[in-house]
N, C-alpha and C positions, 0 to 999 in steps of 0.2 A: 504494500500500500504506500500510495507516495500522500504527500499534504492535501494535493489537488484530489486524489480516491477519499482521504479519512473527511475533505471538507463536505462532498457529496454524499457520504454515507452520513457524517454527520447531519447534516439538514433531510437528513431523507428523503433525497433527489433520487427518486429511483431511474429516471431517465438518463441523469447523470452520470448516475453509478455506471449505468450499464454501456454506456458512449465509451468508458473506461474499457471493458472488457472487448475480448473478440468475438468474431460469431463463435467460433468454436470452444470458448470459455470452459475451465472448470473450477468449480469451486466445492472445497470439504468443509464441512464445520465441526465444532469440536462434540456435537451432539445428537447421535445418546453414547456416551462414554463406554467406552475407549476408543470406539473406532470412528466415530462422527459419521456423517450424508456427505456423499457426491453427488453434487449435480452437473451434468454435462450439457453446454449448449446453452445459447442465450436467452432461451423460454422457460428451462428449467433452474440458471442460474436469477433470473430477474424474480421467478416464484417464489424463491428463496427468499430473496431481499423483500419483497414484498412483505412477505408471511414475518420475516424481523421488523420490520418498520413497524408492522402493527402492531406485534407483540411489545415493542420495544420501546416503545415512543420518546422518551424522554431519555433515552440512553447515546452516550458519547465514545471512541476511542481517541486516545491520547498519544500521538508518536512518542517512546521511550528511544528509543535508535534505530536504526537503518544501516543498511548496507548495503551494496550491489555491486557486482562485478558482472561483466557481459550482459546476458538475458537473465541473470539470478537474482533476487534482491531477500533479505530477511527484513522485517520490520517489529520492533519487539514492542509493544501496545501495551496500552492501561484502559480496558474498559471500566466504565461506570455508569451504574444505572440508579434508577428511585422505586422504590417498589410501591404497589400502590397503597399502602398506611404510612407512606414517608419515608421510611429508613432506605438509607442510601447502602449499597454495597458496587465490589470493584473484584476485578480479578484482571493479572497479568499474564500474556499471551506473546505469542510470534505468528508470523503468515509469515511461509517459501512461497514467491513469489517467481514466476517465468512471465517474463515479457517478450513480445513478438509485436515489432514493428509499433513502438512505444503502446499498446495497450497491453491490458493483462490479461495472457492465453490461460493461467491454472496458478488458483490460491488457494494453500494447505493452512488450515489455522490448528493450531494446536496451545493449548490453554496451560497453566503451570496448576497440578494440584488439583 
């Protein structure tokens, strides 16, 4: 995830987010533990996002660091969210990231703990 991915995820730009990605997109998420959802393709990766936006409303990630070399990039995150009686909670994560032809062809997130 670069600034310009976490600022359309943050605002929950789903059109955004997904201008980001390629047609042939994939995307894992960390859930249901251990192994997390692939979705492959920009109808089943955009469902995804959708289905978090909703779920998620109020929730942010925080670039922690970066790195990239060639088509690779890690990005090491701090999500935060509000739950709905108020209480705030976070948890800290990484996305392996492959870029192709500057968007992103396949993002692996993986959560710590």
């Amino acid at each position: 995830m670069t600034s310009g991915d976490l600022e359309a995820i943050n605002r929950h730009d789903l059109d955004a987010a997904m201008a980001l990605m390629t047609e042939d997109c994939a995307f894992e998420t960390t859930l249901p533990a251990p192994e997390g959802t692939r979705y492959v393709g920009q109808a089943a990766v955009r469902a995804a996002f959708a289905e978090f936006f909703q779920a998620s409303p109020l929730a942010v990630f925080e670039t922690e660091e970066q790195f990239a070399c060639g088509e690779r990039a890690t990005v090491r995150w701090l999500y935060k969210w509000i739950e709905a009686d108020g209480t705030h909670g976070h948890v800290r994560g990484v996305d392996v990231v492959r870029v192709r032809d500057g968007r992103v062809a396949e993002s692996l997130a993986c959560v710590n703990g």
